[in-house]
N, C-alpha and C positions, 0 to 999 in steps of 0.2 A: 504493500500500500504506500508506502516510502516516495517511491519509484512514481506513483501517479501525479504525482502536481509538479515536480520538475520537468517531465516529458510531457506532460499536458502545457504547461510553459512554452517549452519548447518547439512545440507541434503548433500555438496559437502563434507565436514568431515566427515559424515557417510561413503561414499561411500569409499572416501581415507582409511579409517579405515578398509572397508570388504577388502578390495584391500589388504592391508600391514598386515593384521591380522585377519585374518576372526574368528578364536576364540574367541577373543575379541567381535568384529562384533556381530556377531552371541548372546550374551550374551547382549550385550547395547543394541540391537534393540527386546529382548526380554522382558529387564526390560524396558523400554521406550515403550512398548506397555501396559503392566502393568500401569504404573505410567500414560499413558496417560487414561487409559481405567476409571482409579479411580477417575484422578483430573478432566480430562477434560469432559468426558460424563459422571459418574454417579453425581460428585459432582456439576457440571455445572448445569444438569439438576434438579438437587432436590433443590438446592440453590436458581438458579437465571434460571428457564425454559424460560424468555423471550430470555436472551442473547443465551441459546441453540438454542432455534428455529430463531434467528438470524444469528447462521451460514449459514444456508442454505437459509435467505431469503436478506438477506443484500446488496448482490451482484452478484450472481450466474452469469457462465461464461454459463452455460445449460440453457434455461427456463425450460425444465423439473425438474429440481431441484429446482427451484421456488416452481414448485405448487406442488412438494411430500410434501416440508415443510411447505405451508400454508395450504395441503389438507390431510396430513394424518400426520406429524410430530405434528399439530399441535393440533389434536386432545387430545395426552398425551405426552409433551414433557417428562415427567419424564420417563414415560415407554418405549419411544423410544430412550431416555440417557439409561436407565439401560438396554436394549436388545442392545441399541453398546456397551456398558461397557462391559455385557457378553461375546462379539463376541469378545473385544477387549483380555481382560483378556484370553480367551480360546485360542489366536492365540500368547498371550506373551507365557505362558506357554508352548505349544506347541514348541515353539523356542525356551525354556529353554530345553524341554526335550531331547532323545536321537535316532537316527539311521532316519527311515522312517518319525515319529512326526516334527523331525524338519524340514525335507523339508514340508511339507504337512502345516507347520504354516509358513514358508516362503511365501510358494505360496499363502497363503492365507493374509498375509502383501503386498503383493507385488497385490495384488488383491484388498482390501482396500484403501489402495497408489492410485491406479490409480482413485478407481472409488467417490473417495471424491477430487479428483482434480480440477472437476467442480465448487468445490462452491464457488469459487472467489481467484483473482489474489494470495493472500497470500497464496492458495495452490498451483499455477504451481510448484514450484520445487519436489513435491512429486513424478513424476518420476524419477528424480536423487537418492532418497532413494530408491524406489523400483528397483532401476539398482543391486542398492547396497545388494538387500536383494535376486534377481535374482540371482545376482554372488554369493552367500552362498549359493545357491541352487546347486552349482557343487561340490561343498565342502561334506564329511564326516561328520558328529559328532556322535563320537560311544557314549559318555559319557553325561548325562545329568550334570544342573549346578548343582545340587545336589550331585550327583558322585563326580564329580572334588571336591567341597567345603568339600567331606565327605574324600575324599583322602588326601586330603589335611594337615586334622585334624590329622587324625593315626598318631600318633609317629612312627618314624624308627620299623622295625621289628615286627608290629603286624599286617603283613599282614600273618602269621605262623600258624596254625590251631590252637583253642582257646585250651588251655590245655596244650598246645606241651612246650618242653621245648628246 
């Protein structure tokens, strides 16, 4: 219960932030899928696989989520961390990239978000992040964070055909 009003916080800052700066937005809920994919499922899982398989069995708001995690999470927590870490990572990137990719790892955050909601009070605020990652779903982004960071770099005037004087 701890756990709920800092990430309920944090999740209503997310949401402010798609709101007033979806660029931005769009870029921290990409790295933030990243950084969770690595610390929290793969590293959780190879580390300390009790405390993984304890997300889902600790206090779940589903009893179906009870018994996916005593009846099939827990058969190989490491391999079931590292197949969300996969899933997580492919859905950061995706929100890093550009035009179609980033809606389609939107939706798929925002898909995520909801359906890990169940596994106890500390996740209810994850639909306020998924509102937040919804409303970036209206939004454009022609440029990947790569693009931007590589535009960024060029000094003045070498946007001019390589040669040219």
């Amino acid at each position: 219960m701890e756990q709920l009003i800092p990430w309920l916080v944090f999740c209503i800052a997310f949401l402010a932030l798609s709101l007033w700066n979806p660029a931005a937005a769009r870029i921290f809920l990409g790295v933030f899928f990243i950084l969770m994919a690595v610390a929290v499922n793969l590293v959780l899982s190879l580390v300390a696989p009790e405390l993984f398989l304890s997300l889902g069995t600790d206090d779940p708001l589903v009893p179906f989520y009870l018994w996916v995690f005593q009846n099939v999470v827990a058969l190989s927590p490491q391999g079931f961390g590292a197949l969300a870490a996969a899933g997580e990572l492919a859905v950061g990137l995706l929100i890093l990239g550009h035009g179609r990719r980033v809606k389609v790892g939107l939706a798929l955050a925002v898909a995520f978000l909801l359906l890990i909601t169940p596994l106890g009070i500390w996740t209810l605020p994850n639909p306020v992040m998924a509102a937040g990652a919804a409303w970036l779903m209206t939004k454009d982004f022609p440029r990947s964070l790569a693009q931007i960071l590589s535009a960024r770099r060029r000094p003045a005037g070498t946007h001019l055909r390589e040669g040219a004087v």
